[in-house]
Backbone bond lengths (Angstrom), bond angles and torsions (degrees), N, CA, C in turn:
res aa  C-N    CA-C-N  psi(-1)  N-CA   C-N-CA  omega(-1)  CA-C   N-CA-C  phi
1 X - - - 1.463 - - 1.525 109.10 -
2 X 1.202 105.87 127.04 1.744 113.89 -177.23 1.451 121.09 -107.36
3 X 1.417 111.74 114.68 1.794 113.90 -177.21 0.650 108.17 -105.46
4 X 1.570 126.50 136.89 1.266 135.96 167.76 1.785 125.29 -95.71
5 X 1.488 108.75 135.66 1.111 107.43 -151.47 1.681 108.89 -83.46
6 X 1.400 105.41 -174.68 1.875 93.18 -171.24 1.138 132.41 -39.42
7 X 1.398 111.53 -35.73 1.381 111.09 -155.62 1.752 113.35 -102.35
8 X 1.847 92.09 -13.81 1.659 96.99 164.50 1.410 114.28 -86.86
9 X 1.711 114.35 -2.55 1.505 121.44 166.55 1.600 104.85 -67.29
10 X 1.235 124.08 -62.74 1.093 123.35 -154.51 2.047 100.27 -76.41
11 X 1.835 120.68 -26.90 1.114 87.36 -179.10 1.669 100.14 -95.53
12 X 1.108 127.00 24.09 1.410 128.39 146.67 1.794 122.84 -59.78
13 X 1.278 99.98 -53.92 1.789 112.32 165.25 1.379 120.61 -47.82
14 X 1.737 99.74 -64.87 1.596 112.42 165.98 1.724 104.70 -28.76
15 X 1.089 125.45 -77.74 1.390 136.43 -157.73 1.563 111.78 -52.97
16 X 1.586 107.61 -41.24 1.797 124.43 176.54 1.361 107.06 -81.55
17 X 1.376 101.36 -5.27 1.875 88.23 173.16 1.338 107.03 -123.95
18 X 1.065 127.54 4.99 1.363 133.31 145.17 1.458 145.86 -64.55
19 X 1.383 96.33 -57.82 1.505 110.36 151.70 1.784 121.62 -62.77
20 X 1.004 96.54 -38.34 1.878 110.42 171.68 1.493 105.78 -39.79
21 X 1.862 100.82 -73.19 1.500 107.50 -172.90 1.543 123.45 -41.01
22 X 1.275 89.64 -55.82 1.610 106.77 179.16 1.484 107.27 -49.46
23 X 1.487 121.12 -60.29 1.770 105.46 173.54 0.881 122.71 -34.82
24 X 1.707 119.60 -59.66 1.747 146.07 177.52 1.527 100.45 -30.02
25 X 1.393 120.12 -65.38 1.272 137.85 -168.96 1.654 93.36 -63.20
26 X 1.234 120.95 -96.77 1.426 110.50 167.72 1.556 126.00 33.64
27 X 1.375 89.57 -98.24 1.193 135.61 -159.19 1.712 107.93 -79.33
28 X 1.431 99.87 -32.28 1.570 116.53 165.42 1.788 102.49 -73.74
29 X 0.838 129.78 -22.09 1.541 129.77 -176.12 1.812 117.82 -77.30
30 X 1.852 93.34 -57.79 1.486 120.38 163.24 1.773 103.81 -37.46
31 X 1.440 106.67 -52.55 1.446 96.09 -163.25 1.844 102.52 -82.36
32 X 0.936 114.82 -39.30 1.442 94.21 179.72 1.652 118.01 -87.96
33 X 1.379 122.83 16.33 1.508 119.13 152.61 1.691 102.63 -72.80
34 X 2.027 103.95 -51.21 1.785 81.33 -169.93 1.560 108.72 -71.33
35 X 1.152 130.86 -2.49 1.766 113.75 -162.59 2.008 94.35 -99.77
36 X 1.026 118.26 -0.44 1.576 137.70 -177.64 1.635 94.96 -97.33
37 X 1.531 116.11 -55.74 1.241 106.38 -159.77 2.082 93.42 -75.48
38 X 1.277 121.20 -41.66 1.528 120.73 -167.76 1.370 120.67 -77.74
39 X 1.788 125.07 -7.38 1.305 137.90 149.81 1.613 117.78 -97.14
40 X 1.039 122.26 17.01 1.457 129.31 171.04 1.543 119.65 -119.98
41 X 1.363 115.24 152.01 2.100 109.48 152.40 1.428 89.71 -140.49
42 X 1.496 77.33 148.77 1.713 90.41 171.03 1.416 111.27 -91.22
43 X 1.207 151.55 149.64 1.479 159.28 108.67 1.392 136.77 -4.40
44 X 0.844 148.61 131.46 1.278 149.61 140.97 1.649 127.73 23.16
45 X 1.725 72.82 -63.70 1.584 99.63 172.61 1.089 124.12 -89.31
46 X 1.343 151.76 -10.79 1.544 158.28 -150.19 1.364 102.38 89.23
47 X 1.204 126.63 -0.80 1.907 105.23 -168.22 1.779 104.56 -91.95
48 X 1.240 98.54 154.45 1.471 114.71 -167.12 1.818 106.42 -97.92
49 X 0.916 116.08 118.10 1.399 120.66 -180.00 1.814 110.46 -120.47
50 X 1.374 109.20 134.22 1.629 110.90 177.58 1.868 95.26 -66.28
51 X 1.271 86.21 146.72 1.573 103.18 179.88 2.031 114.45 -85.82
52 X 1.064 105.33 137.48 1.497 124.90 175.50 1.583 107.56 -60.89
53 X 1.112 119.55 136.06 2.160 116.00 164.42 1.451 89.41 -44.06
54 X 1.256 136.91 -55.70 1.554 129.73 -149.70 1.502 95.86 -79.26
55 X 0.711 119.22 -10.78 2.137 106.46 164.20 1.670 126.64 -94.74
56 X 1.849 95.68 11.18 1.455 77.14 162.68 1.316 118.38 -132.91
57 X 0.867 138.79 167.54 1.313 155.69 -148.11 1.554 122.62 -132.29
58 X 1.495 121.53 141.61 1.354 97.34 -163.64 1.938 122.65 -89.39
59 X 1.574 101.75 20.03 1.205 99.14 158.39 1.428 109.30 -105.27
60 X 1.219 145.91 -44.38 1.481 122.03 147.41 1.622 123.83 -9.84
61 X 1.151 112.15 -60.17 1.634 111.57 -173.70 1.447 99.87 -74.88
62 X 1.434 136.02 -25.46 1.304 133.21 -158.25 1.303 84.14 -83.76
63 X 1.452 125.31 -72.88 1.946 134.92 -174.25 1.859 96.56 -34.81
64 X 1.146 126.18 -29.79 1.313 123.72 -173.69 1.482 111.95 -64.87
65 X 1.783 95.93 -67.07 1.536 112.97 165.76 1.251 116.72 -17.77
66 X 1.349 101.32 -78.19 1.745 116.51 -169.41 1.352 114.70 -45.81
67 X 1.949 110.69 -47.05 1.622 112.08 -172.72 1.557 93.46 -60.42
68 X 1.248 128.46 -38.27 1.498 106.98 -161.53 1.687 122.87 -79.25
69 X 1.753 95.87 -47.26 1.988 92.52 145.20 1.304 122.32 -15.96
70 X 1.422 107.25 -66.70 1.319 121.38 -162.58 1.448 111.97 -63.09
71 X 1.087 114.60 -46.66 1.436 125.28 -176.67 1.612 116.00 -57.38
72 X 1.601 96.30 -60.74 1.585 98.30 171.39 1.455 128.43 -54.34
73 X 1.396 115.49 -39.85 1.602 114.35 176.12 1.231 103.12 -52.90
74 X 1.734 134.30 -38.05 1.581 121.61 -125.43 1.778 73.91 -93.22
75 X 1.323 95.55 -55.16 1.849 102.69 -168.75 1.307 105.07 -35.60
76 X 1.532 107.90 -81.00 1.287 118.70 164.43 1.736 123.22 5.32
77 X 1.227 95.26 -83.21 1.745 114.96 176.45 1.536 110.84 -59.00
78 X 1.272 109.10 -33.87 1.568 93.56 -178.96 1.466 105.70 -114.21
79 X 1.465 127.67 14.22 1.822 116.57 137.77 1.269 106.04 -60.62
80 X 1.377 116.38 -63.47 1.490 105.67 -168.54 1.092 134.63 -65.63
81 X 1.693 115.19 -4.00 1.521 126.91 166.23 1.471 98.85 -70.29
82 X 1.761 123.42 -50.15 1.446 101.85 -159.22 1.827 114.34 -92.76
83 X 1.408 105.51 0.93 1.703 127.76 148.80 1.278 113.28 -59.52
84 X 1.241 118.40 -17.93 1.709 106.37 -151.34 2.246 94.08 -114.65
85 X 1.233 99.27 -42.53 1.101 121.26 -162.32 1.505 106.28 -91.85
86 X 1.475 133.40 -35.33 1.307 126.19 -165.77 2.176 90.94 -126.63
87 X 1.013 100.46 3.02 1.445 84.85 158.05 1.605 110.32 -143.67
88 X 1.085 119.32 -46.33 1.935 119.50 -164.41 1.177 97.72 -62.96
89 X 1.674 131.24 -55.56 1.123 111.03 -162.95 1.469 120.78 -107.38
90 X 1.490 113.79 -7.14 1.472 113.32 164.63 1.356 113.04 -63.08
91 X 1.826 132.53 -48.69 0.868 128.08 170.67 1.757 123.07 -45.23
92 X 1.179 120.80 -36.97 1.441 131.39 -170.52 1.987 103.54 -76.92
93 X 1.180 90.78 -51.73 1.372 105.17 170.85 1.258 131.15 -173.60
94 X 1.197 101.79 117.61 1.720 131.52 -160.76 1.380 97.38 -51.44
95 X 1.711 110.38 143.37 1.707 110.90 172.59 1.047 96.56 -138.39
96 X 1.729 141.26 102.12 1.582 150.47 163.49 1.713 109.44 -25.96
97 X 1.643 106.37 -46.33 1.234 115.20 -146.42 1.964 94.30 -95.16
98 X 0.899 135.63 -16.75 1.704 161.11 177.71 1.833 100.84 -89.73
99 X 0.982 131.78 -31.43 1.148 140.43 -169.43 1.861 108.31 -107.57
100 X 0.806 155.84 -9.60 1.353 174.61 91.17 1.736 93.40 62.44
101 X 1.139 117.10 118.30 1.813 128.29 160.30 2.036 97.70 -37.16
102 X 1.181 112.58 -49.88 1.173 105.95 -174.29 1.784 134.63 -77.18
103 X 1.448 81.76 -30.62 1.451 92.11 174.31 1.659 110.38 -68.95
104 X 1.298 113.24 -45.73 1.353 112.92 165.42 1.334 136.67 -37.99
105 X 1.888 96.21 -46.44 1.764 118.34 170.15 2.179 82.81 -46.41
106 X 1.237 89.35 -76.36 1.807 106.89 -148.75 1.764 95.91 -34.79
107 X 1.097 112.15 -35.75 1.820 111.78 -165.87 2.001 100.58 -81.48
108 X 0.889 102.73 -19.36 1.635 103.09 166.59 1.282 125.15 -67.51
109 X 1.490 94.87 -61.74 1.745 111.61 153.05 1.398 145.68 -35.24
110 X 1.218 95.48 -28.34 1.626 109.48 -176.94 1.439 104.67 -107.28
111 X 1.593 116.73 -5.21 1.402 107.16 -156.94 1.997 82.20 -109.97
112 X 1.567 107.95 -19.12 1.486 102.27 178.56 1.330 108.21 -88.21
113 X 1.542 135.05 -16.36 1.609 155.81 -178.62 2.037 76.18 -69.83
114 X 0.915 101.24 -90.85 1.815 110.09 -178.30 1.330 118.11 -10.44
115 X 1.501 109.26 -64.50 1.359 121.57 -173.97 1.747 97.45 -57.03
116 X 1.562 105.20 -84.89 1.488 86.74 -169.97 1.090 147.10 -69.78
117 X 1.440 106.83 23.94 1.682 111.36 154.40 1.276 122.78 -86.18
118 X 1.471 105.87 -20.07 1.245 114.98 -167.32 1.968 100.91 -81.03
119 X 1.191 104.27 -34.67 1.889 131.21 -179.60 2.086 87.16 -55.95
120 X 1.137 121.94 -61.13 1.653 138.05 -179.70 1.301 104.52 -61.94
121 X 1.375 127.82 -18.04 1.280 111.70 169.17 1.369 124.92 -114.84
122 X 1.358 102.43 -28.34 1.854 102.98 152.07 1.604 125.51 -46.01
123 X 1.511 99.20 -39.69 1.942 100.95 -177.75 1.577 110.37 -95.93
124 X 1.500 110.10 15.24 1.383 100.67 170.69 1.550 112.26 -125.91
125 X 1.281 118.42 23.16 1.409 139.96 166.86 1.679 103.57 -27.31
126 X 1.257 107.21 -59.35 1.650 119.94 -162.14 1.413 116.60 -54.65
127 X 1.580 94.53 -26.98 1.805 115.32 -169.13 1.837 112.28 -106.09
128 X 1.617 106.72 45.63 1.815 90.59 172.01 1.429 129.45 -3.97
129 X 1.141 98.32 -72.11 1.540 87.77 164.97 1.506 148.11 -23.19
130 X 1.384 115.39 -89.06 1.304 138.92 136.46 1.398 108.60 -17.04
131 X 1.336 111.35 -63.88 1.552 111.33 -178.01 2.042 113.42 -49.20
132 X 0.923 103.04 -52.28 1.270 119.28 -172.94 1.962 111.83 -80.47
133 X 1.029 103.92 -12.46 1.771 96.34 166.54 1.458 81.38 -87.68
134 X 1.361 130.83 -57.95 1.384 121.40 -145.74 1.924 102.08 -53.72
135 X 1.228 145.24 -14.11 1.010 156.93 -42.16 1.712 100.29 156.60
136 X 1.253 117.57 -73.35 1.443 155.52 114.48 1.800 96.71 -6.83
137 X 0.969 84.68 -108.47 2.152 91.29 -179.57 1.813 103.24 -21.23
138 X 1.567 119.24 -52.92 1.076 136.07 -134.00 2.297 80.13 -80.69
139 X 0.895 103.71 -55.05 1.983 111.76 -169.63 1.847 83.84 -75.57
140 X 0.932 136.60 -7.30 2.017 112.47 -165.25 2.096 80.49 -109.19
141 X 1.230 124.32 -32.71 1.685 118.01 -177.34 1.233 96.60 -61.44
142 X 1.650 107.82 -60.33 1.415 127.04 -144.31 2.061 94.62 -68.77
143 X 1.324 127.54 -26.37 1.466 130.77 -169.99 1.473 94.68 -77.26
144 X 1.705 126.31 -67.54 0.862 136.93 -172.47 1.458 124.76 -43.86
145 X 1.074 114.32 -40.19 1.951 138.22 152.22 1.625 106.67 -42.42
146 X 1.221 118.18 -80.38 1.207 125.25 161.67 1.177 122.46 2.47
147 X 1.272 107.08 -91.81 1.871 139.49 -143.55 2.202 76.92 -82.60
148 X 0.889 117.07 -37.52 1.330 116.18 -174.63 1.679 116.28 -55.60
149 X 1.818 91.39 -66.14 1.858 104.05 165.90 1.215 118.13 -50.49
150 X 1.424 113.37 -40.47 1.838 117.71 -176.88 1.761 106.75 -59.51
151 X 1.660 114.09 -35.39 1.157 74.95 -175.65 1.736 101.45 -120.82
152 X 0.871 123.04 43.02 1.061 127.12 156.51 1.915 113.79 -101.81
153 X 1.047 111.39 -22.48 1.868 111.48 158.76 1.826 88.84 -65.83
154 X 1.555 113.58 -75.73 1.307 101.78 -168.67 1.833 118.07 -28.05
155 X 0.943 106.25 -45.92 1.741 110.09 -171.66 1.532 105.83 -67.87
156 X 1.371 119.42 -44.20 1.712 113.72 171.21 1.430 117.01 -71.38
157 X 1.387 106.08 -10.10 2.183 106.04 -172.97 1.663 76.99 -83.71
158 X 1.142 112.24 -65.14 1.982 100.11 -179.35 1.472 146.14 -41.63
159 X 1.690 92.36 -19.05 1.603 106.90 -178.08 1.595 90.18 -92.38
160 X 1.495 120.13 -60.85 1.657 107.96 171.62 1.537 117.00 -36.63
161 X 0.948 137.35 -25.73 1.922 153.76 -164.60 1.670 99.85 51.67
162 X 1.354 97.87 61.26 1.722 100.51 160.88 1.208 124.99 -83.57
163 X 1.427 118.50 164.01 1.199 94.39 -158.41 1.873 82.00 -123.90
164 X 1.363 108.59 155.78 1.420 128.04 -175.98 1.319 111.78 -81.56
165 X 1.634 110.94 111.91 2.137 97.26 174.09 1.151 118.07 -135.89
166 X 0.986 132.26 -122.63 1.330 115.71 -161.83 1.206 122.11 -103.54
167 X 1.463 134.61 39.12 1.528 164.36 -105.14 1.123 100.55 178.63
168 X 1.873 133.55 -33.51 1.218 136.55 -167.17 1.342 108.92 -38.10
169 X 1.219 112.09 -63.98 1.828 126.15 -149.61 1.710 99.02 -57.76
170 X 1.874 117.55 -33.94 1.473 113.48 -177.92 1.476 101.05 -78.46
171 X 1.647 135.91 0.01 1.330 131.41 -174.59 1.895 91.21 -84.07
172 X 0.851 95.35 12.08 2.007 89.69 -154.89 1.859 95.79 -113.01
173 X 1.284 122.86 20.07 1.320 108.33 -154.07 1.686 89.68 -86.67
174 X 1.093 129.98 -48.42 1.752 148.70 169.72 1.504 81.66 -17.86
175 X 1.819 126.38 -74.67 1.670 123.49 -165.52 1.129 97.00 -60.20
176 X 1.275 140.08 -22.67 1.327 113.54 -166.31 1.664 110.46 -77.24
177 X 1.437 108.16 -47.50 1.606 129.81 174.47 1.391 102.49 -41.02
178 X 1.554 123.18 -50.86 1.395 131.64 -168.75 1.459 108.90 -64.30
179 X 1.639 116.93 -55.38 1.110 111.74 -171.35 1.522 108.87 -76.10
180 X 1.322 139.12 -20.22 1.287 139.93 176.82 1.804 110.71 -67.41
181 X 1.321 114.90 -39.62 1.588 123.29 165.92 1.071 115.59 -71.55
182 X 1.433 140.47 -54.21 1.443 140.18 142.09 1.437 126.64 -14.16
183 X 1.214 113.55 -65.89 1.779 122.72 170.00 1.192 110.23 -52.32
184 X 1.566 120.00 -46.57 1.682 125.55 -170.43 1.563 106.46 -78.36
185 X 1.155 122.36 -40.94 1.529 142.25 167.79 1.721 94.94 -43.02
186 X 1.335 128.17 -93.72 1.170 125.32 -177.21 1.402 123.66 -53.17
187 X 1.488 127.32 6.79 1.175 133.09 175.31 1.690 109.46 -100.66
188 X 1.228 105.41 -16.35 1.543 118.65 -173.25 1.322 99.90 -104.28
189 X 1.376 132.41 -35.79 1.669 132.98 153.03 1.266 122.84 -43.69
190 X 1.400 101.98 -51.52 1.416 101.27 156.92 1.536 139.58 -73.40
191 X 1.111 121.83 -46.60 1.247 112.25 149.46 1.718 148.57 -28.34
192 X 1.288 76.08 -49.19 1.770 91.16 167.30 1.720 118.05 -76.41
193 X 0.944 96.20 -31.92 1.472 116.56 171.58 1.706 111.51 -60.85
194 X 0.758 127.90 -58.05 1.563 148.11 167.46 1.269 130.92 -62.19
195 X 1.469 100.38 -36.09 1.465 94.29 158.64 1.562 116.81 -111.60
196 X 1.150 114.23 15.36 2.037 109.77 -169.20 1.346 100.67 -23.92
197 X 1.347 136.95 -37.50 1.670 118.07 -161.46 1.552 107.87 -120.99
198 X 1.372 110.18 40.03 1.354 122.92 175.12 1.878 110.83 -134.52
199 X 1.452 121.30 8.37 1.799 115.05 -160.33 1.336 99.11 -62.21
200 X 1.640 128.24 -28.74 1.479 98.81 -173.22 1.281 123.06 -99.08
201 X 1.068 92.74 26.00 2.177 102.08 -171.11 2.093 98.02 -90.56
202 X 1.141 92.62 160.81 1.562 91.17 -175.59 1.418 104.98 -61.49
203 X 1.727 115.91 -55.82 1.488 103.96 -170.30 1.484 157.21 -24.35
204 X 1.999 82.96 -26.82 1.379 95.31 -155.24 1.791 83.21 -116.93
205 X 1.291 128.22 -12.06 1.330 118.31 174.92 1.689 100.54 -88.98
206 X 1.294 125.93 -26.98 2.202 116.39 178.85 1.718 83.84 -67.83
207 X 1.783 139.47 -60.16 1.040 111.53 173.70 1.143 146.04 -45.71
208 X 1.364 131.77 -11.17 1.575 130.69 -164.70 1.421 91.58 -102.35
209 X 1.572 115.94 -34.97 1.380 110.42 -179.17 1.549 108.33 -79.91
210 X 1.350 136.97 -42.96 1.233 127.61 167.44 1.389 123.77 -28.29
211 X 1.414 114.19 -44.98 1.490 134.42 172.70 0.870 107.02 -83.02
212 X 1.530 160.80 5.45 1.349 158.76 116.92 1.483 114.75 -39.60
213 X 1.170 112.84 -65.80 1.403 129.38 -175.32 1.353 103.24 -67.92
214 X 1.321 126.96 -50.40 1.635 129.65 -177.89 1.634 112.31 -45.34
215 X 1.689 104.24 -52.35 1.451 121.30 -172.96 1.722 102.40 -52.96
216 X 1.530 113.21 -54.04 1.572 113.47 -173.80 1.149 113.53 -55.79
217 X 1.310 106.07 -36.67 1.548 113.17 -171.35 1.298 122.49 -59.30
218 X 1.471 102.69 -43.54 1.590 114.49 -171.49 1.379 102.33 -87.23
219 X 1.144 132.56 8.60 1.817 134.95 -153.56 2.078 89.60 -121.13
220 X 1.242 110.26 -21.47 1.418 116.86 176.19 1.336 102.53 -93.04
221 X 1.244 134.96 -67.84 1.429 167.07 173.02 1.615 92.71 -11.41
222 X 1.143 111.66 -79.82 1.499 140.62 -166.73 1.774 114.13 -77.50
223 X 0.981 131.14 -22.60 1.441 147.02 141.98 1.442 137.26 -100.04
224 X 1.116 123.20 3.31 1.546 130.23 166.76 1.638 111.58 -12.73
225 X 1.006 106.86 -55.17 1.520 111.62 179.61 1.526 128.34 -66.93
226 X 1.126 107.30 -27.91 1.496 125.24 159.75 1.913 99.61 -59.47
227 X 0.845 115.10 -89.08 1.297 136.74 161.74 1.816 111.50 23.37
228 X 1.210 81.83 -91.34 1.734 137.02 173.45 1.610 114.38 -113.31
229 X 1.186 103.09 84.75 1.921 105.25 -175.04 2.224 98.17 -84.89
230 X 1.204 109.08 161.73 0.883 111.09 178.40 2.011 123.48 -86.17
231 X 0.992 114.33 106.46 1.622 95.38 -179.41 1.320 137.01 -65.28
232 X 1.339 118.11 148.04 1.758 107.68 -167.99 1.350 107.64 -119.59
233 X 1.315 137.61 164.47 1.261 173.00 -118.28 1.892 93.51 -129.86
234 X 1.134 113.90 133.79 1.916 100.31 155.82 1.147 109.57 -56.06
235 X 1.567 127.99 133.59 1.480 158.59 149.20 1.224 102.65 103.30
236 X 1.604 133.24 16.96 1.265 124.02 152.67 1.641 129.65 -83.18
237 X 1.166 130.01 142.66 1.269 145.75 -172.75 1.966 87.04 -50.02
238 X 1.883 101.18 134.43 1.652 108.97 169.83 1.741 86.22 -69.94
239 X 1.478 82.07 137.82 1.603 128.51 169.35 1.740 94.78 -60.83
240 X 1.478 132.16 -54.68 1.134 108.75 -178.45 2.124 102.66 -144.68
241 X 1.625 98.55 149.44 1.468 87.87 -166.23 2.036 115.96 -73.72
242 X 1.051 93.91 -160.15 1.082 89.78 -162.31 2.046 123.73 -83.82
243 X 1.794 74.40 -44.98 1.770 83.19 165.98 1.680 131.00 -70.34
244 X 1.380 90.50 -2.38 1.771 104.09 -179.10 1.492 91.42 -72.33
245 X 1.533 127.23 -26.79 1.518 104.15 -173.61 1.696 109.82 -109.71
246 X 0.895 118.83 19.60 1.651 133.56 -137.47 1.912 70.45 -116.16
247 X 1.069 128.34 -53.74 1.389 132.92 -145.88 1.361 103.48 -96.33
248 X 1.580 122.31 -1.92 1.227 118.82 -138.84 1.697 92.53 -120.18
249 X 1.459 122.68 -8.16 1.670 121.16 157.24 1.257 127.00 -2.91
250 X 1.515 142.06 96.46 0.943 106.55 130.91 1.982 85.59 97.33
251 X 1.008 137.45 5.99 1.592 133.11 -126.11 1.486 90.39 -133.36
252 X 1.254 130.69 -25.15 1.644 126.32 -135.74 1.957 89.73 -75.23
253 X 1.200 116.07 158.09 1.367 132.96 -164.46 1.329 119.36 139.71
């Protein structure tokens, strides 16, 4: 077990509150383009006017819903990745190979890849459509990331020669995220596909939102514990292992 001494504590902090802010900010930006774009219309002219109850509609408020679901899980999941990873468990016990100049680069990257999709889908609220490939794009990045980290932890738990026990199934939460964005991903391929000459009819906009709402649902449903981990007592077994969060970068979807 490896401790790190004061001053690699504090530029351990430095580093988790750096990257932190920047999500915060992010992600703080994303949300007030969509809550700007869904209490506003623009004009003719460029001028911005607050919107009337009688201008909205209940796929407007539904596209709202969803961005904000959406928003909270992703944040959500990836505070507690860079809580979990650059302070709980480095402090407890230091990992050289988890801590990497690069991996750090890569978790910046993905968390600024994050933000401005999330920035593209707040200002395209107005356009279901549009809104919802962007949306689409957002579960086929976010899978591909995934299934990537999952098995690249798998390949370092093998070079350490750990051994797999009865903890496995919470090492698996990354597949679960993947296959839940994946399923919803090809359900929105299809959809769009099927109806190309129907987007502004209701049918096909209660579906895109059904599959909005479905995706969050099952992305809580199926990881709860990630989420909300359970806290323990001294000399109780960790509530969750270690590579379950190690894999989990940058991942939320």
């Amino acid at each position: 077990m490896l401790r790190l001494d004061e001053r690699s504590r504090e530029t351990l902090r430095n580093c988790h509150v750096t990257l932190k802010w920047m999500w915060i900010v992010l992600m703080g930006f994303a949300l007030k383009e969509s809550i700007e774009t869904f209490l506003y219309r623009i004009d003719s002219t460029g001028h911005r006017f607050l919107r009337n109850l009688n201008d909205y509609d209940w796929v407007s408020v539904g596209v709202f819903l969803v961005f904000l679901v959406t928003l909270l899980r992703f944040f959500h999941g990836d505070s507690r990745y860079l809580d979990r990873k650059y302070l709980e468990m480095q402090l407890d016990d230091f990992n050289p190979n988890g801590f990497r100049s690069g991996k750090r680069f890569a978790d910046m990257n993905m968390l600024l890849i994050h933000g401005i999709i999330f920035y593209a889908l707040g200002v395209s609220q107005r356009d279901p459509v549009r809104f919802f490939a962007i949306y689409a794009g957002l579960l086929l990045f976010n899978s591909v990331w995934l299934v990537i980290a999952w098995r690249m932890s798998n390949e370092r738990r093998g070079e350490r020669g750990e051994v797999r026990g009865a903890k496995e199934s919470e090492d698996r939460f990354p597949l679960y995220w993947a296959k839940n964005n994946l399923v919803h991903f090809g359900a929105f391929v299809l959809l769009f596909f099927v109806a190309s000459s129907s987007y502004d009819e209701w049918p096909f906009r209660l579906a895109v939102l059904a599959l909005g709402a479905s995706n969050c649902f099952f992305d809580y449903f199926l990881t709860w514990r990630y989420y909300f981990p359970k806290l323990k007592a001294e000399g109780e077994a960790e509530s969750m292992p270690v590579e379950t969060v190690l894999v989990a970068g940058s991942q939320r979807g």
